[in-house]
C-alpha positions in Angstrom: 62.3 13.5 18.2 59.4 11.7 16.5 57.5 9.1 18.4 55.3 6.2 17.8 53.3 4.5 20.9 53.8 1.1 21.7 49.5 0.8 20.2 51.0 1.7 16.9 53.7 -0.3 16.9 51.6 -3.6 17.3 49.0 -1.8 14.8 51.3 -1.9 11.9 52.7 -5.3 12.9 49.7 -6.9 12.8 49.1 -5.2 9.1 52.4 -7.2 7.9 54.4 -4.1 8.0 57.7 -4.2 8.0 59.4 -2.5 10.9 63.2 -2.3 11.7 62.9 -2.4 15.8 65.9 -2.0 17.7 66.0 -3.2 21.2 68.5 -1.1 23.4 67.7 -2.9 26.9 70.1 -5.1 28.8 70.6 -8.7 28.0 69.1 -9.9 31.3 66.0 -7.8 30.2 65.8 -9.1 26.9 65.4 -12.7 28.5 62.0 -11.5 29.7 60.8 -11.0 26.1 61.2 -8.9 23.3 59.4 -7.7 20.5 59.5 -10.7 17.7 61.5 -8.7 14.7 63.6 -6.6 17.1 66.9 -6.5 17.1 68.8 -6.4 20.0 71.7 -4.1 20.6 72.1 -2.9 24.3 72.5 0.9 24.8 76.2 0.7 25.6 77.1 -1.3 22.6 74.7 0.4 20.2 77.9 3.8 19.1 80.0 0.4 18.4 77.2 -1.5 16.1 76.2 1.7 14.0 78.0 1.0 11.1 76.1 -2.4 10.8 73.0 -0.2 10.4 71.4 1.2 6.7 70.7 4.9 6.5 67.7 4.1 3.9 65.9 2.0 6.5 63.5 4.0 9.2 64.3 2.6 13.1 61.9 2.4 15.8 63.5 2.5 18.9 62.7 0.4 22.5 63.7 -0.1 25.6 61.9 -0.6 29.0 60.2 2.3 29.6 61.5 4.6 26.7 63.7 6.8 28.6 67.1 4.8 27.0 65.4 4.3 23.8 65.3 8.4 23.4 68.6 8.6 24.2 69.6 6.3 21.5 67.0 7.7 19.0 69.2 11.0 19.4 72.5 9.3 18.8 71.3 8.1 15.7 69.3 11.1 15.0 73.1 12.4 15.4 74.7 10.2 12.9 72.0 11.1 10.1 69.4 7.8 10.6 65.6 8.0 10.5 64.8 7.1 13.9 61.2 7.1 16.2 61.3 6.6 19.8 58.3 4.2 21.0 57.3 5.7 23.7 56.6 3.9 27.2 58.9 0.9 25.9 58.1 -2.7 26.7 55.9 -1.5 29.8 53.1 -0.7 27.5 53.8 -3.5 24.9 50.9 -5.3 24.5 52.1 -7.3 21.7 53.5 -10.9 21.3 56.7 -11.8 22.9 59.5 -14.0 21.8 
């Protein structure tokens, strides 16, 4: 499983990067903040949303602390998408909120 730290992440946001971030945590988590681009699709929900994602497009993977976002990483890993896992989730996001 490849993996990007939460560092990076913010690294190649704040370079105007593109990223396709997908947000697995809860709804009542989300409320808290998530990253600005992300999309949200909760963990549970995410085997149900996969044929509203692109193959050509590279995912990057959050959750809280990383733990669900590797578990979805390897779902889609499963189905044949680029995927990275950014480890230690929104604990170690230091980036903006929204």
């Amino acid at each position: 499983m490849e993996q990007i730290t939460a560092k990076e992440v913010v690294e190649l946001l704040n370079e105007g990067k593109t990223l396709n971030i997908i947000d697995v945590r809860e709804v009542d988590e989300v409320t808290n903040g998530k990253i600005p681009t992300a999309l949200h699709i909760p963990l549970g929900l995410l085997e149900f949303k996969i044929q509203d994602l692109d193959k050509s497009k590279e995912y990057i993977m959050v959750c809280r602390s990383g733990a669900r976002s590797g578990r979805a990483t390897q779902l889609l890993e499963g189905q044949g998408f680029k995927v990275i896992n950014m480890t230690g989730g929104m604990l170690a996001w230091e980036g903006k909120t929204e």
